[in-house]
LOGU-228759 format. One record per residue (C-alpha): residue in one letter; y, x, z. Coordinates in steps of 0.25 Angstrom, whole numbers. Layout:
<roses>
<rose res="a" v="Y" u="X" w="Z"/>
...
</roses>
This chain:
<roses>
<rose res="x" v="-398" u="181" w="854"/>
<rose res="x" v="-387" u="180" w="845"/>
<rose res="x" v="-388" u="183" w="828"/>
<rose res="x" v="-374" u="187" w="824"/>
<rose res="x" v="-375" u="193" w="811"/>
<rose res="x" v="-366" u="204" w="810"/>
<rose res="x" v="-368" u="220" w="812"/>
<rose res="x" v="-376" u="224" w="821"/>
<rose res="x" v="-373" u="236" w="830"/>
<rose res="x" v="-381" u="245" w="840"/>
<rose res="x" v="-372" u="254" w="850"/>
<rose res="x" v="-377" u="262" w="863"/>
<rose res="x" v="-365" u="262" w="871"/>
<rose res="x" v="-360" u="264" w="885"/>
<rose res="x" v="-349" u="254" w="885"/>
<rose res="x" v="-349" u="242" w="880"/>
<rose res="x" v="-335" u="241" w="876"/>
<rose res="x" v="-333" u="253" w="870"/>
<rose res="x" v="-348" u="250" w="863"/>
<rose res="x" v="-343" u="236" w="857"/>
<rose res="x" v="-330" u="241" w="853"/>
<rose res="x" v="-337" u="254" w="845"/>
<rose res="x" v="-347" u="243" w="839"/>
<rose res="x" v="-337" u="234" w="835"/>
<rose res="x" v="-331" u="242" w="827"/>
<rose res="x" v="-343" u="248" w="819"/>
<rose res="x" v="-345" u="232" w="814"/>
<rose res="x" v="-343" u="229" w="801"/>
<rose res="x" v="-333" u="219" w="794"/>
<rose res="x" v="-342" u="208" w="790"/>
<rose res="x" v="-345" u="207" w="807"/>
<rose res="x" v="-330" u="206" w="811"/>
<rose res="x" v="-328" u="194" w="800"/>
<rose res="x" v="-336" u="186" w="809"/>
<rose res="x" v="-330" u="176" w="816"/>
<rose res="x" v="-334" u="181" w="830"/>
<rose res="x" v="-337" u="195" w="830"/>
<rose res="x" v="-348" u="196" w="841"/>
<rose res="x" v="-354" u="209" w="846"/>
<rose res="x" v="-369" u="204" w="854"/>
<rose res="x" v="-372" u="217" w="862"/>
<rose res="x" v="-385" u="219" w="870"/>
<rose res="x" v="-381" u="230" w="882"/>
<rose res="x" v="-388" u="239" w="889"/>
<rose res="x" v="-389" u="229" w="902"/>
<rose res="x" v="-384" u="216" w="904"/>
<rose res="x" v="-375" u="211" w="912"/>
<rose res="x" v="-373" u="205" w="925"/>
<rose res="x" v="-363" u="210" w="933"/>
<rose res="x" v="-349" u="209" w="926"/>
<rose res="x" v="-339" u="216" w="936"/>
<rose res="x" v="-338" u="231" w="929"/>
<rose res="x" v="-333" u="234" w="944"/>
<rose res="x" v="-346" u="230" w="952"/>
<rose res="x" v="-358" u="236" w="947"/>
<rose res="x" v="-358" u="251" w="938"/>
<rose res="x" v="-367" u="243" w="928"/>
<rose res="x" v="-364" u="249" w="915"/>
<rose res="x" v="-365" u="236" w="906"/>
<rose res="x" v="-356" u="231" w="918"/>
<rose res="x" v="-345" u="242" w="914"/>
<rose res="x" v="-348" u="238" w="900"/>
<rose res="x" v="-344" u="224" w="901"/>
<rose res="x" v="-332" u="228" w="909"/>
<rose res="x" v="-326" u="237" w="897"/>
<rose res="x" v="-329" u="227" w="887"/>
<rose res="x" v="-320" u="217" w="899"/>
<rose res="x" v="-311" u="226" w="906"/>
<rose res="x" v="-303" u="240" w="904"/>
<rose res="x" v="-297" u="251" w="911"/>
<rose res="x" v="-285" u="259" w="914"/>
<rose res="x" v="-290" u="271" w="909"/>
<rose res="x" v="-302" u="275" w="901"/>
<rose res="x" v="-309" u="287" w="894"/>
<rose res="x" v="-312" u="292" w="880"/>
<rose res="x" v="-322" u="299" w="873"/>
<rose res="x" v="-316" u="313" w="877"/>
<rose res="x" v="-317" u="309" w="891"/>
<rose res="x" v="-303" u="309" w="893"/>
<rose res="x" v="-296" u="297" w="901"/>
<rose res="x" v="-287" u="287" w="891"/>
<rose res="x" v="-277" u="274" w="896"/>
<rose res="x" v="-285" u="262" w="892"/>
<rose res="x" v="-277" u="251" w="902"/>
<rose res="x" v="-266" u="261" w="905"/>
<rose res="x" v="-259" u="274" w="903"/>
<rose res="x" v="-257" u="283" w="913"/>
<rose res="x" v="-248" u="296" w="919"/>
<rose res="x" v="-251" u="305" w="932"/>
<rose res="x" v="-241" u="310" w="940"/>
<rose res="x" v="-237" u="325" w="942"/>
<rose res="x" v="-245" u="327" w="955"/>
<rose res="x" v="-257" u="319" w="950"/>
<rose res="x" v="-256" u="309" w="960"/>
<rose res="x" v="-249" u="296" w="953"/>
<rose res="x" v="-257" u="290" w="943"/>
<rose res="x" v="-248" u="279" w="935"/>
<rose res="x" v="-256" u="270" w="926"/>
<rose res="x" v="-247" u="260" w="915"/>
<rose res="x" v="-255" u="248" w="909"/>
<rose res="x" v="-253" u="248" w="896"/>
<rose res="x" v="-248" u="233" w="887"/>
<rose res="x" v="-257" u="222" w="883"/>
<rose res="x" v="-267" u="221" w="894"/>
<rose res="x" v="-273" u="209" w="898"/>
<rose res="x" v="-282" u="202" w="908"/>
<rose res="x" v="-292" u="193" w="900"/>
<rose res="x" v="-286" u="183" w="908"/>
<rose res="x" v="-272" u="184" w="900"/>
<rose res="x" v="-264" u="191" w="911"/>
<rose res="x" v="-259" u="207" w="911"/>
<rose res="x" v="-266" u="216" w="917"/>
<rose res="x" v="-257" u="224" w="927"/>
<rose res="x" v="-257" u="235" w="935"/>
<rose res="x" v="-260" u="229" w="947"/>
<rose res="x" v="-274" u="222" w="941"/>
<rose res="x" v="-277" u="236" w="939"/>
<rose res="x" v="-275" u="243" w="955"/>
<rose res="x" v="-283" u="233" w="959"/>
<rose res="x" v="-293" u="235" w="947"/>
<rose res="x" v="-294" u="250" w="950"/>
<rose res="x" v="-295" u="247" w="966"/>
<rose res="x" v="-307" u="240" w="963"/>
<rose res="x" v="-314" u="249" w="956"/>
<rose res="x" v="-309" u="260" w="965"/>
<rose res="x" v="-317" u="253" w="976"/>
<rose res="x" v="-330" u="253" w="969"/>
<rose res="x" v="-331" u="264" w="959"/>
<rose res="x" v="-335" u="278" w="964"/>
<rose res="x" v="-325" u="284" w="956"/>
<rose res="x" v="-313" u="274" w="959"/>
<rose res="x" v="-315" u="276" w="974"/>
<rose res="x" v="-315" u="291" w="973"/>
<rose res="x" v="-301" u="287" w="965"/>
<rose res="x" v="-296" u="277" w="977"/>
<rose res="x" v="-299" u="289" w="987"/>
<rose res="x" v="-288" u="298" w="980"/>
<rose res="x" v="-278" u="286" w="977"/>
<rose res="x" v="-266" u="285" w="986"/>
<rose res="x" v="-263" u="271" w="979"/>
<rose res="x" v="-264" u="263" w="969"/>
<rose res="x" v="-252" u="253" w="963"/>
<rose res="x" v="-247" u="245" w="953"/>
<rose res="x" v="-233" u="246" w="953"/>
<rose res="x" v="-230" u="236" w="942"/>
<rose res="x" v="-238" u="230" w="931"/>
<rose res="x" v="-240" u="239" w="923"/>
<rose res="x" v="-243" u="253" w="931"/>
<rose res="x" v="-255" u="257" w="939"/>
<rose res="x" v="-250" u="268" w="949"/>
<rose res="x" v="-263" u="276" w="957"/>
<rose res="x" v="-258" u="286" w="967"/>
<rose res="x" v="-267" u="296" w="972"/>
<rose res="x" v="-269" u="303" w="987"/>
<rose res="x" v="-271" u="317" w="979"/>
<rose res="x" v="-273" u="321" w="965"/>
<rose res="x" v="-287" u="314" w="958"/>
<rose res="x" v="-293" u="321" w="946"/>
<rose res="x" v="-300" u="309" w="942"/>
<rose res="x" v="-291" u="296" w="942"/>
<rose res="x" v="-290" u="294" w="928"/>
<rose res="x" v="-305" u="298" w="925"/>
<rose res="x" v="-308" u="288" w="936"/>
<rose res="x" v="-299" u="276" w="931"/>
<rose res="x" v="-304" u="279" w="917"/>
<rose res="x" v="-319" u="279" w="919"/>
<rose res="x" v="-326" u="274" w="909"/>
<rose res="x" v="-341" u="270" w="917"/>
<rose res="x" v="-343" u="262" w="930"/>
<rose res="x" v="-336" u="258" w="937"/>
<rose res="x" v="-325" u="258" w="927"/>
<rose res="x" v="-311" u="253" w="932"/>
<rose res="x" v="-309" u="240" w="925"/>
<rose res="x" v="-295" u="236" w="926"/>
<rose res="x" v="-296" u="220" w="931"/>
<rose res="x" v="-285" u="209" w="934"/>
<rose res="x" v="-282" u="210" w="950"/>
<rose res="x" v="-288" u="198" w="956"/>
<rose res="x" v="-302" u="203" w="950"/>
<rose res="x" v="-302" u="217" w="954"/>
<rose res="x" v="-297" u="211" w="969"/>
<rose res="x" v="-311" u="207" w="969"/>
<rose res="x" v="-317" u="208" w="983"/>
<rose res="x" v="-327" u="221" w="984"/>
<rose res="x" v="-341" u="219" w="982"/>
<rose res="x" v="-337" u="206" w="973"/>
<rose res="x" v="-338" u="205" w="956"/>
<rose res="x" v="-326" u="201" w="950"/>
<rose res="x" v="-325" u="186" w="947"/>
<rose res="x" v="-321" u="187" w="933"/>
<rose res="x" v="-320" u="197" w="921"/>
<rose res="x" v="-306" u="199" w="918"/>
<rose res="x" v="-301" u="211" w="910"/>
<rose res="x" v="-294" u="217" w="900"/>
<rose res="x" v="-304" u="224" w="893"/>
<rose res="x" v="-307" u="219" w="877"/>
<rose res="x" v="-317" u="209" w="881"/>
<rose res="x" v="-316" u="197" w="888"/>
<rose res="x" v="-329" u="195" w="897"/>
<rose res="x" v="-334" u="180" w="894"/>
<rose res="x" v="-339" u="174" w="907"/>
<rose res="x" v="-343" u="161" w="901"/>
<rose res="x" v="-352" u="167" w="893"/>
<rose res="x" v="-358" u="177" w="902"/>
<rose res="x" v="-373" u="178" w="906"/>
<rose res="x" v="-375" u="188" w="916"/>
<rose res="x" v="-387" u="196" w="911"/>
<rose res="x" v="-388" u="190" w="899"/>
<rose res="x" v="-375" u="189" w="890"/>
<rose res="x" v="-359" u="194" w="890"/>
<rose res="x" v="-348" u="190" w="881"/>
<rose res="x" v="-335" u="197" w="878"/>
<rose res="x" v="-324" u="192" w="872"/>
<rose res="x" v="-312" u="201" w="864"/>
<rose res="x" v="-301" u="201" w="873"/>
<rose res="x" v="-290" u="197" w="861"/>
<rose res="x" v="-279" u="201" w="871"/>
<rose res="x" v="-285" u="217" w="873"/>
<rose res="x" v="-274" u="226" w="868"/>
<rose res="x" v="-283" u="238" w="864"/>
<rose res="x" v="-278" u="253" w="867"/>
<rose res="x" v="-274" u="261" w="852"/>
<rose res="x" v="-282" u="271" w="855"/>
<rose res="x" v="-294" u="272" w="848"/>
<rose res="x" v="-307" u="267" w="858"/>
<rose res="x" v="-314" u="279" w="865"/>
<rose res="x" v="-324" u="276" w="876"/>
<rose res="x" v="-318" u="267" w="886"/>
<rose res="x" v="-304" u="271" w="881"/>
<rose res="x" v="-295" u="267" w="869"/>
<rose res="x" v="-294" u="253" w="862"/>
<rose res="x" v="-304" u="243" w="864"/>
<rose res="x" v="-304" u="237" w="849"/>
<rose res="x" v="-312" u="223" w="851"/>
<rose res="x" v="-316" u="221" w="835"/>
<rose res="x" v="-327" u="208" w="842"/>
<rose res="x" v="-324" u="195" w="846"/>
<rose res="x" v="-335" u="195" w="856"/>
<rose res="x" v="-347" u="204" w="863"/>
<rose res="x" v="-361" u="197" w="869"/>
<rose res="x" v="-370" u="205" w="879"/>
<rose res="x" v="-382" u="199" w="877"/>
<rose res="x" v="-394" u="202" w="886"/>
<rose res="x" v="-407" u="208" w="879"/>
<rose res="x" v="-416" u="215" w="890"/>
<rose res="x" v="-428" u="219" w="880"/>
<rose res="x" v="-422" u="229" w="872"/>
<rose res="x" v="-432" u="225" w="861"/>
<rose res="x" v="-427" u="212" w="859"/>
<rose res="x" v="-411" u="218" w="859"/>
<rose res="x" v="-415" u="228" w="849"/>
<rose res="x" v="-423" u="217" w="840"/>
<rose res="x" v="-407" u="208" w="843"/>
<rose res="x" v="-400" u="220" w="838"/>
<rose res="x" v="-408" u="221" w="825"/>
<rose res="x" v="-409" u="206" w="819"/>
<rose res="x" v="-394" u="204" w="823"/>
<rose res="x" v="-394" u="197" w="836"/>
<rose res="x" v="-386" u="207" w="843"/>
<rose res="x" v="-377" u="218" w="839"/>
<rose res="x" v="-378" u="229" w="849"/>
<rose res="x" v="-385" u="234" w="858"/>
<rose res="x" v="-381" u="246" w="869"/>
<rose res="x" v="-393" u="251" w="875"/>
<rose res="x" v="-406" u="251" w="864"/>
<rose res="x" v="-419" u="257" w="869"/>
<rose res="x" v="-421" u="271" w="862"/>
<rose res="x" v="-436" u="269" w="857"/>
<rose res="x" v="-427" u="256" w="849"/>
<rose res="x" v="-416" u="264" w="841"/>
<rose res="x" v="-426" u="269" w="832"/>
<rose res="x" v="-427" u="255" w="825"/>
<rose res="x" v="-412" u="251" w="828"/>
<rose res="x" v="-408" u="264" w="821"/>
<rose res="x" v="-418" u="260" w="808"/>
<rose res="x" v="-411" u="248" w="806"/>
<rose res="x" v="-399" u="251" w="797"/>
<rose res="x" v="-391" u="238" w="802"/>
<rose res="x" v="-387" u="243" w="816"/>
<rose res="x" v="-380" u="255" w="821"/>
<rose res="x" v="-384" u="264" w="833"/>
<rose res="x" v="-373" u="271" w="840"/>
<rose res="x" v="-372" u="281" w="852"/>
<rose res="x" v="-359" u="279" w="859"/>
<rose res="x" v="-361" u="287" w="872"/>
<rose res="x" v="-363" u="300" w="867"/>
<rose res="x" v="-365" u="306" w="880"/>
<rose res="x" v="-378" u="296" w="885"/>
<rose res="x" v="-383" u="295" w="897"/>
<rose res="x" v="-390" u="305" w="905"/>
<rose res="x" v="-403" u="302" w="913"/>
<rose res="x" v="-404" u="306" w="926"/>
<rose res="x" v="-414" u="307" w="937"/>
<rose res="x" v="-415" u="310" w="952"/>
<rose res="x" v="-426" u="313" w="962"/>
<rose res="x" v="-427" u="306" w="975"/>
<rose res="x" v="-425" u="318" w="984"/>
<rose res="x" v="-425" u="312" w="997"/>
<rose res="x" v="-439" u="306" w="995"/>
<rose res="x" v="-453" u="316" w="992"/>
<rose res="x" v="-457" u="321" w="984"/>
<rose res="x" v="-443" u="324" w="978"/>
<rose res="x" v="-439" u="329" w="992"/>
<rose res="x" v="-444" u="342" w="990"/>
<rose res="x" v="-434" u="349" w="980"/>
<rose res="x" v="-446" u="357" w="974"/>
<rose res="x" v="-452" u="345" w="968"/>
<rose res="x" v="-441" u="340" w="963"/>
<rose res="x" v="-437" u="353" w="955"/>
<rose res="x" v="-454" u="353" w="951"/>
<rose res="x" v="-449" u="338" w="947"/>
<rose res="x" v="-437" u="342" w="940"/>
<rose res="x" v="-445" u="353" w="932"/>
<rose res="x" v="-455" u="344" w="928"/>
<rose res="x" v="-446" u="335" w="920"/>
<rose res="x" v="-443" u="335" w="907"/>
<rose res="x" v="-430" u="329" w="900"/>
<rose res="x" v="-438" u="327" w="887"/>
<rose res="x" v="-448" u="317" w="892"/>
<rose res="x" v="-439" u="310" w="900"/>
<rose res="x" v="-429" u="309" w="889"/>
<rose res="x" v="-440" u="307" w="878"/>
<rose res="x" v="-445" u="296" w="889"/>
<rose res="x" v="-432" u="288" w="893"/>
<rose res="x" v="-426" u="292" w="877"/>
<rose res="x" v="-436" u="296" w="867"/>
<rose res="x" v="-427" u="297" w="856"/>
<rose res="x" v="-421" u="311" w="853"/>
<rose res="x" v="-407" u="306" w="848"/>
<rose res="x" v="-405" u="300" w="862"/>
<rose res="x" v="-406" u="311" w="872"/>
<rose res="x" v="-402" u="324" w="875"/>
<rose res="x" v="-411" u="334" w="884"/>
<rose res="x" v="-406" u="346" w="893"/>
<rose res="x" v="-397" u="341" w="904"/>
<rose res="x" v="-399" u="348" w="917"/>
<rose res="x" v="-407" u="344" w="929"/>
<rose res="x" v="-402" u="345" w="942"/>
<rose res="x" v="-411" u="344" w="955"/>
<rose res="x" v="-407" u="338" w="969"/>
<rose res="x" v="-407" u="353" w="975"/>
<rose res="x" v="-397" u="358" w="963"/>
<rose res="x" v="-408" u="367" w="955"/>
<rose res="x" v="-406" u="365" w="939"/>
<rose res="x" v="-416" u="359" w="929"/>
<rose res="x" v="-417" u="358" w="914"/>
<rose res="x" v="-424" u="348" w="911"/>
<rose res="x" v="-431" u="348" w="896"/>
<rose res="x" v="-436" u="359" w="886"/>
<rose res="x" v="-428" u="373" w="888"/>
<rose res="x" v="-424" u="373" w="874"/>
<rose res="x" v="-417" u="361" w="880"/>
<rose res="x" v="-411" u="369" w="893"/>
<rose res="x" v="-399" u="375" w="888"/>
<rose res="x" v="-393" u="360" w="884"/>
<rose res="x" v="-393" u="358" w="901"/>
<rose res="x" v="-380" u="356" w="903"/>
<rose res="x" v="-377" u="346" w="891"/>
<rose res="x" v="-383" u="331" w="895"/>
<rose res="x" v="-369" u="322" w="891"/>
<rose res="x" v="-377" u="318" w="879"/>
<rose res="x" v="-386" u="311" w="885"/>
<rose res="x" v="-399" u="318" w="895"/>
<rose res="x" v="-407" u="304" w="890"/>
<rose res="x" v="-397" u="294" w="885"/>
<rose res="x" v="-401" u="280" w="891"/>
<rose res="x" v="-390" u="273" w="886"/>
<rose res="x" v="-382" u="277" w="874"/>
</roses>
């Protein structure tokens, strides 16, 4: 455990990069005079596997925005922004022609060029469902100089720039070459991006502890930051995962000072982080998480379709939601219940029913 006394600071967050970057700038002027501003975080899992290309683990697409970056990315209107690179379409919606912008840089010192990202994108094309619906519409894929990414589809796509610019697993993290020539079914040997971290290998204890390094040689967009677009303003010199399985015990680091933020607090524990005046608690994903649930229909008793709607009628989103949430500030009811056979449910109290249609805010927010 490690005392650093400065501000301390409690986000729920989705991504980690976007998550440090909104923390950092909430510290105060006293924490950035020391002499190496350090952000101790405890995450919402640790972490193990470190190739943001081989498992959709979300603390391993964490990791890999605070490393790596991409093309394209999206903002908090939804809408698709250049991140790596601009972008035009031609006329018959077929030639999509991709221009790196200055200043990028492996962590290694060399450029990144187009050709490091075809073959970045080919990865992931291979092994994310979304990239291989992608690779099934492209005619081809080039890079005719350094600079310019040139992907030429067999007909029109509506979903190019959505796909290279998703923001969740598996995102398309740009990669020098020879790491993203990686034979399939293998993890990449090192982590090498150009992202506004440098990964610290020396220091990294799988399941236990990550260390990230500013990259001084990022070159930030001018846009204001935005989700996973927009400019990446580093304002620490490094960021620690540390590992603490018993929430208790992270909570407990949280409040004496030991760490600085943690991601994923246990709702029946904000109460007493919200009573002490010295940290802050802050929503980032707006819209949480919905929960879910699915009867094994191929098995009894949930073969037969009249149980199954006897079951779906028997629930109750409050108790579920009062049991997996319990605080009110956190959850949302009156999403829509769909059953195997296609018959519609509201679950929850009918004055609850007319909101069916509106769950984005979360029907039981796990993780904020």
């Amino acid at each position: 455990m490690f005392h650093i006394p400065r501000w301390k600071g409690l986000t729920l967050a989705t991504s980690l990069a976007v998550s440090v970057l909104s923390l950092s700038t909430a510290l105060s002027t006293q924490a950035l005079a020391a002499a190496k501003k350090t952000i101790t975080a405890v995450m919402h899992s640790d972490l193990r596997v470190i190739d943001p290309g081989f498992t959709t683990a979300y603390i391993t697409r964490d990791h890999g925005y605070m490393v790596y970056d991409t093309l394209l990315a999206v903002d908090s209107n939804f809408k698709i922004q250049p991140q790596m690179a601009d972008w035009k379409v031609s006329d018959d919606k077929l030639t999509y022609t991709f221009t790196l912008r200055d200043g990028l840089k492996w962590h290694d010192g060399t450029p990144v060029t187009a050709e490091d990202c075809v073959a970045s994108l080919k990865r992931w094309g291979r092994n994310d469902g979304m990239g291989q619906k992608l690779m099934d519409f492209t005619a081809s894929l080039e890079a005719p100089d350094a600079k310019t990414i040139v992907l030429k589809l067999k007909e029109p796509y509506g979903l190019v720039l959505e796909s290279i610019g998703k923001p969740s697993s598996l995102v398309p993290f740009m990669m020098p070459k020879r790491l993203a020539e990686t034979p399939q079914g293998q993890q990449i040997p090192e982590q090498i991006g150009s992202g506004p971290f440098k990964f610290v290998k020396a220091e990294f204890q799988p399941g236990v502890k990550a260390v990230y390094e500013k990259n001084t040689d990022y070159v930030p967009r001018k846009e204001p930051a935005s989700w996973t677009s927009g400019g990446k303003v580093v304002k620490v010199d490094r960021v620690e995962w540390i590992t603490m399985a018993d929430a208790q015990t992270a909570v407990n680091a949280l409040q004496s000072g030991d760490i600085d933020f943690m991601e994923a607090p246990p709702y029946d524990l904000l109460p007493v982080l919200e009573a002490n005046p010295d940290l802050k608690i802050d929503v980032l994903n707006k819209f949480g998480f919905q929960t879910l649930g699915r009867m094994n229909f191929l098995n009894p008793p949930f073969d037969n379709v009249k149980v199954r709607r006897a079951a779906f009628l028997a629930l109750n989103q409050k108790d579920v939601l009062d049991a997996l949430v319990g605080n009110a500030k956190y959850l949302r009811r009156g999403v829509r219940l769909r059953h195997a056979a296609g018959d519609r449910y509201r679950c929850g109290d009918a004055d609850q029913g007319q909101r069916h249609g509106r769950g984005q805010e979360g029907a039981g927010r796990i993780r904020l």
